[in-house]
C-alpha positions as CSV (number, residue, x, y, z in Angstrom):
1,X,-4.1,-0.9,21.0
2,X,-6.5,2.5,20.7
3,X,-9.3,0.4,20.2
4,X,-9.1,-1.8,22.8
5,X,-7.7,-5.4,21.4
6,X,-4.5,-6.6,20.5
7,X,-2.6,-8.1,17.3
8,X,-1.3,-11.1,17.0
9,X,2.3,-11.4,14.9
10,X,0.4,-11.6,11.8
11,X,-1.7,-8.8,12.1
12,X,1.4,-6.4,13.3
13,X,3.1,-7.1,10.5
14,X,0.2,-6.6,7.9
15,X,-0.5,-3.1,9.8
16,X,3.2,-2.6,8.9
17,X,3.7,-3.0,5.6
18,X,0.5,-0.8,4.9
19,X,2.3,1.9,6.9
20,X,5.6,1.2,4.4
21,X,3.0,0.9,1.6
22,X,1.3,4.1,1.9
23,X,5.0,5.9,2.9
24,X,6.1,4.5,-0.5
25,X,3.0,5.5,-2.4
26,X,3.3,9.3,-1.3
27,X,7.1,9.2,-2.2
28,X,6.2,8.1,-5.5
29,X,3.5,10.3,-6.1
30,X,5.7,13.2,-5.4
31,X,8.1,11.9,-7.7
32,X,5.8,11.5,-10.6
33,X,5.2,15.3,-10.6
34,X,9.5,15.9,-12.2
35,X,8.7,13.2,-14.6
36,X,7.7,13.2,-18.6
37,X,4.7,11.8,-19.3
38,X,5.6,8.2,-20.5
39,X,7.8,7.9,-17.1
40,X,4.4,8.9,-15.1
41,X,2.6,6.3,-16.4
42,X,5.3,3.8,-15.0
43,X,4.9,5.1,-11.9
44,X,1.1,5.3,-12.0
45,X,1.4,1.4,-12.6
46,X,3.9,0.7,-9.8
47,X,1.3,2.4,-7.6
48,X,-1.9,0.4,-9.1
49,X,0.1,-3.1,-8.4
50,X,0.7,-2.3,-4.9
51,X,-2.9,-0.7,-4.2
52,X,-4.6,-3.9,-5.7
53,X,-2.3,-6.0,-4.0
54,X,-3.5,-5.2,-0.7
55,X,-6.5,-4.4,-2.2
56,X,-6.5,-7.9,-3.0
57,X,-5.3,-9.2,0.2
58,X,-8.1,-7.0,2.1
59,X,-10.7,-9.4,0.2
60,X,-9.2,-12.5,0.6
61,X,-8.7,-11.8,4.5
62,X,-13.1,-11.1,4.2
63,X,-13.3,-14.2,2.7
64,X,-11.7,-16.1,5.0
């Protein structure tokens, strides 16, 4: 790794689905801009939920 250590299974795979996360976030937030207003809001949702579930899982990881 860049910074000198290495992951273990469970740590490649969290560094993973961020990367997918983020991919997915940009996609949608692309998407939002052809929609009406009450279909932006659904997506501005969809994108809270995943942001505070890693969000989420960021804390418990600190935590622990």
């Amino acid at each position: 790794m860049a910074w000198g250590g290495s992951l273990n299974q469970e740590g490649s795979n969290h560094l993973r689905n961020l990367r997918e996360a983020d991919n997915v976030i940009k996609f949608l937030e692309g998407f939002r801009r052809k929609l009406n207003e009450k279909e932006k809001q659904k997506i501005a949702d969809a994108i809270s939920i995943i942001v505070n579930h890693y969000s989420k899982e960021k804390k418990d990881e600190i935590k622990t």
